[in-house]
N, C-alpha and C positions, 0 to 999 in steps of 0.2 A: 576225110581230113578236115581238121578246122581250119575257117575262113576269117581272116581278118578284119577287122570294122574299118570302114572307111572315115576320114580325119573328121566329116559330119556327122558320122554315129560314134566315134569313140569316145566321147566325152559322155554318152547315155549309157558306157557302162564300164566305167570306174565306176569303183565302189564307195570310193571319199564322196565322191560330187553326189550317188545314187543315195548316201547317209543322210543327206542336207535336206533330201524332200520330205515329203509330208507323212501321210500316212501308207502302209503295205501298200496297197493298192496302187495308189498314183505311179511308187516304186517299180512296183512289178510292170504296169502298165507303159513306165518308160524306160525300163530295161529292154521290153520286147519290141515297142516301136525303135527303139536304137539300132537294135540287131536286124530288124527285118530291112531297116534303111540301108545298113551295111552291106547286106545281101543282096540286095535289088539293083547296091552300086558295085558289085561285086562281079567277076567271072560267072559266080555259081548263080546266075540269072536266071528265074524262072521253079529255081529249089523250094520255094517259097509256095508257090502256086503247087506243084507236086505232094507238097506235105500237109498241105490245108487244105482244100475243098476240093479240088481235081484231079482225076488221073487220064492220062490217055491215052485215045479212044483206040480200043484193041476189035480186029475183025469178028462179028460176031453181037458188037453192042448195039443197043437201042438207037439209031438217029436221033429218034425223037427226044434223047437225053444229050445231044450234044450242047455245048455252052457255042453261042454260034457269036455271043460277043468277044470270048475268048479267043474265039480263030480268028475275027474282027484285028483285036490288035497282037496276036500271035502268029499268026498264019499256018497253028498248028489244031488239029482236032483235039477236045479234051471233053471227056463224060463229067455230069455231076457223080459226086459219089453218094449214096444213102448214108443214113447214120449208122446203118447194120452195119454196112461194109466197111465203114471209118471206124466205128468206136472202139477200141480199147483200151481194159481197165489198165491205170499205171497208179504204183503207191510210190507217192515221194514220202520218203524215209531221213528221218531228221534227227541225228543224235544232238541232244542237249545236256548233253553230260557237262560236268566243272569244269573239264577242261578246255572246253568249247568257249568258253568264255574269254577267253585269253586274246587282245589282238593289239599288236604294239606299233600300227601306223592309225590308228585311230576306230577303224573297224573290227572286229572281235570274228572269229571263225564262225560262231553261230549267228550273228547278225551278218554274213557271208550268206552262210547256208539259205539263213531266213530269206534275203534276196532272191537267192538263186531257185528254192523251192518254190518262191512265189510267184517269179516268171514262169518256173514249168506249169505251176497250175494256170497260168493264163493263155500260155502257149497249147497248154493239153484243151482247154476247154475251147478255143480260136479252132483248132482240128474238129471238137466235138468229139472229143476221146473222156471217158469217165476218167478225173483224175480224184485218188484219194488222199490221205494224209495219216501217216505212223510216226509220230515224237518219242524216242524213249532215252532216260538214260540207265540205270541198272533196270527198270522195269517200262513198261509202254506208260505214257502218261497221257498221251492221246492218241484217237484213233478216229478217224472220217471214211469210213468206207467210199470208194468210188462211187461217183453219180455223175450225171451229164444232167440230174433236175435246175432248175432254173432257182436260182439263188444259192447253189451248194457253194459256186464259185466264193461267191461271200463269206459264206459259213468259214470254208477254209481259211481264207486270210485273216478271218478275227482270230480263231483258234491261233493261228500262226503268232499270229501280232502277240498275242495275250503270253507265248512262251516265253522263259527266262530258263538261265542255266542252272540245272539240277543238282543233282549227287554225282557220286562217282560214276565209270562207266564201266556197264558188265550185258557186254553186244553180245556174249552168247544165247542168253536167256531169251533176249526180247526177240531177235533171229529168230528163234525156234517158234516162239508165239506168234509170230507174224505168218512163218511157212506153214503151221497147221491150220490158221485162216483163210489161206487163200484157195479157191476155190474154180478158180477160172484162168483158162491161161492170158500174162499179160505182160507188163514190165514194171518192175523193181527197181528203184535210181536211189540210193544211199547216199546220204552228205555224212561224211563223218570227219572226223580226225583219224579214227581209228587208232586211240590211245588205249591198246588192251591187250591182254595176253594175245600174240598173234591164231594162235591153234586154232584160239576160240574162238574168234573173227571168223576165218577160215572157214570152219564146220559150220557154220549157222548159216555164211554166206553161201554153202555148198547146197545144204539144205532147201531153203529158198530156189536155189536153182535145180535142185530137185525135183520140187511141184513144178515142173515144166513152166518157169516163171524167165521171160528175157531177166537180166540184170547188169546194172551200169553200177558201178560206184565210184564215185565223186572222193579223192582224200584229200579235205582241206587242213593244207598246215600255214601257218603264218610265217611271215617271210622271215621274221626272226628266227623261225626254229628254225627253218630249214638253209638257217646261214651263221646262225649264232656272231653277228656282229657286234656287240660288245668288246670295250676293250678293258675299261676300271673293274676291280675286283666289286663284285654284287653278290645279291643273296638272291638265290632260287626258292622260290615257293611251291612244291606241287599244288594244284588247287583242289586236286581229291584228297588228297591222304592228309594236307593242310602239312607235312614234312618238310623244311629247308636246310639247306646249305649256303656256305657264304664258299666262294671260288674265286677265282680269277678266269676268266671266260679265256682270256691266251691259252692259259696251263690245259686246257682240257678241249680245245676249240677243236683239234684234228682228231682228236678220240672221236668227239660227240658228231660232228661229221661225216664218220665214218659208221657209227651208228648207224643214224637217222638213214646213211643210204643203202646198208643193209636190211633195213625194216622198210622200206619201200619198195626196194628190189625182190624180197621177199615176196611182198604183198602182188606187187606184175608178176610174179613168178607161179605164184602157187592157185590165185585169183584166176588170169589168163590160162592156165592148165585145167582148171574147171569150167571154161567157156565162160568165163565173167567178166567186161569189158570193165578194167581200172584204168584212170586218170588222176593221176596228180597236181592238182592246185592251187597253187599260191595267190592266196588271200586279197593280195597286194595288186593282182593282176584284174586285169577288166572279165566281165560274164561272157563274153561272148564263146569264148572258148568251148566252154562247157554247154550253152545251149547247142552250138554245133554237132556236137557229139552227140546230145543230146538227138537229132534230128536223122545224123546217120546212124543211130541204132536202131529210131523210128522207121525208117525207110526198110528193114529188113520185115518189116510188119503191109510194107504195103502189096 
């Protein structure tokens, strides 16, 4: 279950306030001191220490590997972990398709994503988990194979940094390319929209979970679409196909509604039937959410 940040870490993770700072990095780096703050003032006390450098100590471990500062202020036993037994490979997966572009409180769903993938890589590499990095929008347009080498962290966040929104979005193609690359069992965290023929989402994502890969998918929508709050007649723009309409957003508000919760529902339905843990996310809402989840899908790894 996600845990909620407490009123000293909530402000490190809005996404308005996370816009204002500097470069990725700094971002990423105060998204995740936010959330571990939250945790540490949290019930979930000690989650933190579980997912990052210790587990513990089970009959049969080395003494001489115990943290004995750790029992100091825990009064619990906990082993170090090696890096073998810690690392695994996870690809944050970043659609940058058109319509990703789109965000109508001032942050855009891809500079959402961008956030959010950047905390993972800094969270994945705090563990000492190889994290890697797959951008696509109808085709891959970058790729980072997972590494735990000493500067990859970096590398990632410039590639990240350097992305903007592409072309259309066609998730089946780039899904297939990603599941014939992988090689190693590990986990798969998808930021998307998921603006696309549903089937074909679907199958790529099944795929993917095929190669004995864990897989989390993230659906970022912005809080307007998923409320269509407008009231004065406007014009819609798709931002792939470049097609509009001029509407009245009343005239059509409980259709479009009723839509978007069919195609969601959908997506928990058919997703969670293939062992694929989906979350829906608003844009609008603070990260912690999501690295939560993030952490108990991790924990099934430890």
């Amino acid at each position: 279950m996600a845990t909620q940040p407490t009123a000293a870490g909530a402000r490190f993770l809005d996404p308005a306030v996370i816009a204002r700072l500097g470069t990725l990095e700094l971002k990423a780096r105060t998204i995740v001191e936010g959330f571990l703050l939250g945790l540490h003032r949290s019930p979930y006390r000690g989650f933190s220490v579980e997912f990052a450098e210790y587990r513990q100590y089970m009959p049969g471990d080395d003494p001489a590997f115990v943290d004995w500062k750790v029992f100091a202020r825990s009064d619990r036993y906990y082993v170090k972990r090696f890096e073998q037994e810690t690392n695994l490979p996870c690809h944050v997966v970043l659609d940058v398709s058109a319509s990703m572009g789109y965000g109508s409180r001032g942050v855009s769903k891809m500079e959402y994503g961008q956030y959010l993938a950047a905390a993972l890589a800094w969270l994945l590499t705090r563990q000492r988990d190889a994290v890697g990095l797959f951008a696509f929008d109808e085709d891959v347009v970058a790729h980072l194979p997972p590494s735990i080498r000493p500067g990859h962290l970096r590398a990632l966040l410039v590639t990240l940094e350097r992305l903007a929104p592409g072309r259309r979005s066609e998730m089946g193609r780039p899904f297939h390319v990603l599941a014939e690359r992988l090689v190693r069992r590990g986990l798969v965290v998808v930021l998307s929209d998921l603006l696309d023929d549903p089937a074909r989402v679907v199958e790529g994502l099944r795929h993917i979970r095929f190669r004995g890969m864990e897989v989390l998918v993230f659906h970022l929508l912005d809080h307007a679409e998923l409320t269509l709050p407008f009231e004065s007649a406007a014009r819609f723009r798709d931002p792939e196909s470049a097609e509009e309409v001029l509407t009245s957003p009343k005239a059509v508000r409980d259709e479009y509604l009723r839509a978007v919760g069919d195609l969601t529902s959908r997506y928990e339905r058919e997703l969670r039937g293939a062992g694929i843990d989906y979350h829906l996310l608003d844009t609008s809402r603070p990260l912690d959410f999501a690295l939560a989840e993030y952490l108990a899908v991790r924990r099934r790894f430890a």
